[in-house]
N, CA, C and O atoms as a GROMACS GRO file, in nm:
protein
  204
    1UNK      N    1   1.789  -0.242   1.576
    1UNK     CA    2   1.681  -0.291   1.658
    1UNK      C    3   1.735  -0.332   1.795
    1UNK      O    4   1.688  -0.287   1.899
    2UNK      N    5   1.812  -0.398   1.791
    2UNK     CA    6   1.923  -0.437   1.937
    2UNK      C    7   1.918  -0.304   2.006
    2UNK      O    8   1.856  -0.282   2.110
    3UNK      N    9   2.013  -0.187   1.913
    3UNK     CA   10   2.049  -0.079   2.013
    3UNK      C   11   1.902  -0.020   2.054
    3UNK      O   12   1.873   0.017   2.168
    4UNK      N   13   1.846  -0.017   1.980
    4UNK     CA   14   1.703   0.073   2.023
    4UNK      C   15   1.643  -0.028   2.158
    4UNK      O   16   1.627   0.030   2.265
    5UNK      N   17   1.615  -0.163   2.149
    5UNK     CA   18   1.578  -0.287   2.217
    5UNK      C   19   1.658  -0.194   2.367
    5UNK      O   20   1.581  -0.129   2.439
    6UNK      N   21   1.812  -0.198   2.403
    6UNK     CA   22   1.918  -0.130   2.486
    6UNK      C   23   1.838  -0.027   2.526
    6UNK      O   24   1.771  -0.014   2.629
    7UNK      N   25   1.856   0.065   2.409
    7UNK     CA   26   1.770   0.180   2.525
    7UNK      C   27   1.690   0.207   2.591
    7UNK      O   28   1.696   0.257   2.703
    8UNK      N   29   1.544   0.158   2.492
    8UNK     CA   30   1.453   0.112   2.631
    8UNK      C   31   1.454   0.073   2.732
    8UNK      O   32   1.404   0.134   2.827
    9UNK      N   33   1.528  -0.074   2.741
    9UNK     CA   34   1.557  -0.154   2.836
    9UNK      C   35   1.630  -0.062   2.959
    9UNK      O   36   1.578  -0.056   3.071
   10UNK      N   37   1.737   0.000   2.932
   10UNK     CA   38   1.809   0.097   3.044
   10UNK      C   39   1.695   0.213   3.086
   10UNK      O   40   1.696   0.247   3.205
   11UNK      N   41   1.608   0.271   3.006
   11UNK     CA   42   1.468   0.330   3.015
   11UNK      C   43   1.414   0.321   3.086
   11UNK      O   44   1.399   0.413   3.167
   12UNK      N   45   1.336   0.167   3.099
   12UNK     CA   46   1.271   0.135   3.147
   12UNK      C   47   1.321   0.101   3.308
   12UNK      O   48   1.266   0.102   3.418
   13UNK      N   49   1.432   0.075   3.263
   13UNK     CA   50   1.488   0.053   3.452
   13UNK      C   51   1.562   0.145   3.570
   13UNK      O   52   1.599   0.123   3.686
   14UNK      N   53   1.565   0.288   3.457
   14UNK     CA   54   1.573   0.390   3.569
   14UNK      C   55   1.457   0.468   3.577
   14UNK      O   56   1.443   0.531   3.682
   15UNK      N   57   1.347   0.483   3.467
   15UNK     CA   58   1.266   0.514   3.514
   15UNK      C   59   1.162   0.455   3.586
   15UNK      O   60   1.071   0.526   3.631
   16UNK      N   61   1.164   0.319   3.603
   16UNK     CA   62   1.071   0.235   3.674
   16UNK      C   63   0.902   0.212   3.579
   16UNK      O   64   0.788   0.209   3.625
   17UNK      N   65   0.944   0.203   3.459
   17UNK     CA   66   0.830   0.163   3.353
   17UNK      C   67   0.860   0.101   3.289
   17UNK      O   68   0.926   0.099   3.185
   18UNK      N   69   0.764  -0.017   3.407
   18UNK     CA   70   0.794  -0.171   3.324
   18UNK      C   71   0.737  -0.217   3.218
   18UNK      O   72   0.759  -0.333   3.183
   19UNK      N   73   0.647  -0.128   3.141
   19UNK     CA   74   0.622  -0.143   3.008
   19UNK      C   75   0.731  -0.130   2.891
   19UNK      O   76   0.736  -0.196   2.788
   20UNK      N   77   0.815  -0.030   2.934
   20UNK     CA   78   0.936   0.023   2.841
   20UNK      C   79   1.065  -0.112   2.834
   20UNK      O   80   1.125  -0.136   2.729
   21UNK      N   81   1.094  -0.198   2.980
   21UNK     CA   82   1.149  -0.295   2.976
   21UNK      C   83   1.104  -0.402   2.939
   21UNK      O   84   1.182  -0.497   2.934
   22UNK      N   85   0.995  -0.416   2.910
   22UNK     CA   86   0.931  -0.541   2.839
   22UNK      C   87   0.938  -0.547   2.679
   22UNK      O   88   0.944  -0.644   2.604
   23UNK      N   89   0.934  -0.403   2.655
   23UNK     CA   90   0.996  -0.353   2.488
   23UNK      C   91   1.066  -0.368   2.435
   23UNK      O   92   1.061  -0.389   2.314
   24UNK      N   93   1.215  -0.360   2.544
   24UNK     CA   94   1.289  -0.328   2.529
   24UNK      C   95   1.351  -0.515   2.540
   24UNK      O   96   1.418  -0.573   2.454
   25UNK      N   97   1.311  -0.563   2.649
   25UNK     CA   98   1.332  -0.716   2.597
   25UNK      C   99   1.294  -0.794   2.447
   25UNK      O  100   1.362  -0.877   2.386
   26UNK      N  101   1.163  -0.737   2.413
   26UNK     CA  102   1.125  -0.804   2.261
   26UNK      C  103   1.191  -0.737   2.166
   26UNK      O  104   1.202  -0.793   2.057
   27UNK      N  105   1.229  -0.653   2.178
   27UNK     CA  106   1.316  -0.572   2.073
   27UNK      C  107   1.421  -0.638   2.032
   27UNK      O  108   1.439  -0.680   1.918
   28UNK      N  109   1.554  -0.659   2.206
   28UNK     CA  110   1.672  -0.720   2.164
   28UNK      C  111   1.648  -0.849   2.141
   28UNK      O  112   1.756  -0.903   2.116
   29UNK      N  113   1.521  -0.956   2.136
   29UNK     CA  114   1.515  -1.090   2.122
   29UNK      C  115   1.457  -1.121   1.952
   29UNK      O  116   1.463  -1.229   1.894
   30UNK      N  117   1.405  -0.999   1.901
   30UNK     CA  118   1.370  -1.013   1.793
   30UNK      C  119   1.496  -0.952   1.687
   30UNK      O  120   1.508  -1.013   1.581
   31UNK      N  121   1.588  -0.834   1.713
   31UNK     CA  122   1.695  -0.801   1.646
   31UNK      C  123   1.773  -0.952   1.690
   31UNK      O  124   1.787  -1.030   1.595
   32UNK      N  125   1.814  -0.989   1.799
   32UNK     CA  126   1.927  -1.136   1.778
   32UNK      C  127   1.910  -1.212   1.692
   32UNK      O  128   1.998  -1.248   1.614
   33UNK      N  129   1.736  -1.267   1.692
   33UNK     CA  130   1.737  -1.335   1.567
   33UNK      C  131   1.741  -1.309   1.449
   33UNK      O  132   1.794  -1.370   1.356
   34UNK      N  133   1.678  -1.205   1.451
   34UNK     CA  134   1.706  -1.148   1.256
   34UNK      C  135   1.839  -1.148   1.245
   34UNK      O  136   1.881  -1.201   1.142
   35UNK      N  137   1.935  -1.096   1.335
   35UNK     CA  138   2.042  -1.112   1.324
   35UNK      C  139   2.117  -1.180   1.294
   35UNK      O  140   2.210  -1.139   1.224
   36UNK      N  141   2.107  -1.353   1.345
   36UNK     CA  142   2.174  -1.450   1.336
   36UNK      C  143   2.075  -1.542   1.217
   36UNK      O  144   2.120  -1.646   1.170
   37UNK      N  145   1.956  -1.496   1.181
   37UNK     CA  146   1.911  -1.520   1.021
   37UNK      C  147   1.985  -1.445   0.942
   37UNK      O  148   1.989  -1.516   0.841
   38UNK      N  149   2.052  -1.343   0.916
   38UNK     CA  150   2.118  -1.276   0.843
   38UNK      C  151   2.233  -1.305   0.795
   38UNK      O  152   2.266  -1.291   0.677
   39UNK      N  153   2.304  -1.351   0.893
   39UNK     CA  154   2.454  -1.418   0.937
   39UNK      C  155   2.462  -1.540   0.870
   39UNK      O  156   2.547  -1.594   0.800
   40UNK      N  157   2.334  -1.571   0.916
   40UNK     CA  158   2.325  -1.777   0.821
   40UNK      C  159   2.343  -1.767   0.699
   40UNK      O  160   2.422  -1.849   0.651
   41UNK      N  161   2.302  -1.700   0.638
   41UNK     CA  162   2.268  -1.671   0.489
   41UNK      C  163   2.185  -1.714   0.424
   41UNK      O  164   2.199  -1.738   0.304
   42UNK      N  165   2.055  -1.739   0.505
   42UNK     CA  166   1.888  -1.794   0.492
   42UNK      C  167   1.808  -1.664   0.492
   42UNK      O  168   1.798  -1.577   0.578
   43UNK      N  169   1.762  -1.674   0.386
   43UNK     CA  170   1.679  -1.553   0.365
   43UNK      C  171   1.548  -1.519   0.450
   43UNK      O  172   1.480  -1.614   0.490
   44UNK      N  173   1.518  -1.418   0.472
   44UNK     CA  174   1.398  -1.419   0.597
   44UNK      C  175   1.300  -1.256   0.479
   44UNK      O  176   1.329  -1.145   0.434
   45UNK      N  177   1.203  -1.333   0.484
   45UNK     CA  178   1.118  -1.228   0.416
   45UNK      C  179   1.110  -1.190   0.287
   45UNK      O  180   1.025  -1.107   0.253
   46UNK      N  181   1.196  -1.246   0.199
   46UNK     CA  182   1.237  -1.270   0.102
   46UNK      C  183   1.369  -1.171   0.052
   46UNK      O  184   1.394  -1.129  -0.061
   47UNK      N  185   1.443  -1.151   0.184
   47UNK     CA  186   1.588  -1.064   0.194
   47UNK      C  187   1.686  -1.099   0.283
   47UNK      O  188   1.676  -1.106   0.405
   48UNK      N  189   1.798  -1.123   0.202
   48UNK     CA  190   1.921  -1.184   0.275
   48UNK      C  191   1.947  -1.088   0.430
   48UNK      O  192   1.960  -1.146   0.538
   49UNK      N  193   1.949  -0.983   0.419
   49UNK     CA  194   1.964  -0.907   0.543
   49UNK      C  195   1.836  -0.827   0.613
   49UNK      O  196   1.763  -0.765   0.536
   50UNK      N  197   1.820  -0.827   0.687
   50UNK     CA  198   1.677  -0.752   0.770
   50UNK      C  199   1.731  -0.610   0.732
   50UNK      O  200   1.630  -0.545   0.705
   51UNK      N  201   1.813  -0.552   0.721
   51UNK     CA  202   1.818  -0.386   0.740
   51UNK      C  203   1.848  -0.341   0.540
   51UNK      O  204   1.859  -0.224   0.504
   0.00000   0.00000   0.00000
């Protein structure tokens, strides 16, 4: 989700569609946290890891 979050984000800023960078921001802000829920070892959804 991060890397996908990345690509958009670089997407969105050479092609100048600031919809794609706004994606691409909620993407990498929503993979960090699942991320660092994962890491904790607090279950989120009723699964130790998001992937």
């Amino acid at each position: 989700m991060i890397i996908l979050g990345l690509v958009l984000l670089i997407l969105g800023l050479l092609l100048g569609a600031h919809i794609l960078w706004q994606i691409g921001v909620v993407l990498i802000v929503v993979g960090a946290v699942l991320a660092l829920l994962g890491t904790s070892g607090r279950t989120f959804g009723g699964r130790r890891h998001y992937w």
